[in-house]
C-alpha positions in Angstrom: 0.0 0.0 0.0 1.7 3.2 -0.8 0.2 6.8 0.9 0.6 10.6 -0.2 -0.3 13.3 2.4 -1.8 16.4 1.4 -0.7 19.6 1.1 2.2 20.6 3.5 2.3 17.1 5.2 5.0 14.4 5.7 5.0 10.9 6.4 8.2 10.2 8.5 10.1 6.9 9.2 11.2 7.1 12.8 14.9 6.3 13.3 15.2 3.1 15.5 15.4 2.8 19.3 18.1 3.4 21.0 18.2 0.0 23.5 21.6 0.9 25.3 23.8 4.2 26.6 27.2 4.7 25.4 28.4 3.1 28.0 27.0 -0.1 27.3 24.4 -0.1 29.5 21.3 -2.1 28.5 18.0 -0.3 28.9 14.6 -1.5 29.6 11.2 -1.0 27.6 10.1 1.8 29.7 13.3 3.8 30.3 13.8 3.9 26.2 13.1 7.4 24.7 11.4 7.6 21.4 13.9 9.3 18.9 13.1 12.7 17.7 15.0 12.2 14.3 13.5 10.3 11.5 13.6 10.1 7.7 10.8 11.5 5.0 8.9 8.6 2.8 6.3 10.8 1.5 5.3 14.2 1.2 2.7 16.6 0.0 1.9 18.8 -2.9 2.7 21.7 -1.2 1.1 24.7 1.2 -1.8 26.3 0.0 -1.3 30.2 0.4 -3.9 32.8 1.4 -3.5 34.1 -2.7 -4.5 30.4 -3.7 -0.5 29.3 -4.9 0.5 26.6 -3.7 4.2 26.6 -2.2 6.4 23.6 -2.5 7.9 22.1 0.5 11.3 22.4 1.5 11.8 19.1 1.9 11.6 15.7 0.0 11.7 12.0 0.1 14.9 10.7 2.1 15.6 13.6 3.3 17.1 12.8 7.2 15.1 15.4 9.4 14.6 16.6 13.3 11.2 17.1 14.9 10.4 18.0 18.2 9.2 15.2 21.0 5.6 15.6 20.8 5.7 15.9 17.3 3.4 14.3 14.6 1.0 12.8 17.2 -0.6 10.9 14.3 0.7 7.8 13.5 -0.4 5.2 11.1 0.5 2.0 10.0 1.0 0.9 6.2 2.3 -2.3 5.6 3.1 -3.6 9.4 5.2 -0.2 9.5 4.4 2.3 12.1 5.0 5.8 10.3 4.4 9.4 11.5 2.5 11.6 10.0 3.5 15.2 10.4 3.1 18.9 9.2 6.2 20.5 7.8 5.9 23.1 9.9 6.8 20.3 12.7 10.0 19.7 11.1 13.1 21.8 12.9 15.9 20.5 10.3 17.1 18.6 7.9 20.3 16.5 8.8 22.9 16.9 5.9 
């Protein structure tokens, strides 16, 4: 099943889990922190303007990007794959 967001939404791929501290140090299910970097798999057309343009988004598929913690509070699933889906204003950078 593929999916493509509307107008200034993203669908983001969370990066994975962290499961232990530099040190080595295994942690448990409850103590793990959800990352707050990810990468894009799909994105919009674009913003709609006040004027009626549409502006294209500054990012695109693959790009690596930064969101804040309580970002993209809607997630879906699509194909057994837990994904985020985001507005771009959620997005704080993109990770070169």
């Amino acid at each position: 099943m593929k999916i493509r967001p509307l107008y200034d939404r993203v669908v983001v791929r969370r990066k994975e889990e962290e499961t232990a501290t530099a040190g080595g140090i295994l942690l448990s299910g409850s103590a793990i922190e959800k990352p707050n970097q990810g990468e894009i798999v799909a994105v919009g057309d674009g913003k709609v303007l006040d004027n009626g343009e549409q502006r294209a988004l500054a990012v695109k598929v693959g790009d690596k990007v930064v969101f804040g913690q309580y970002a993209g509070s809607n997630t879906i699933e699509v194909d057994g794959e837990e994904l985020i889906l985001m507005s771009e204003s959620e997005i704080y950078a993109v990770v070169e």
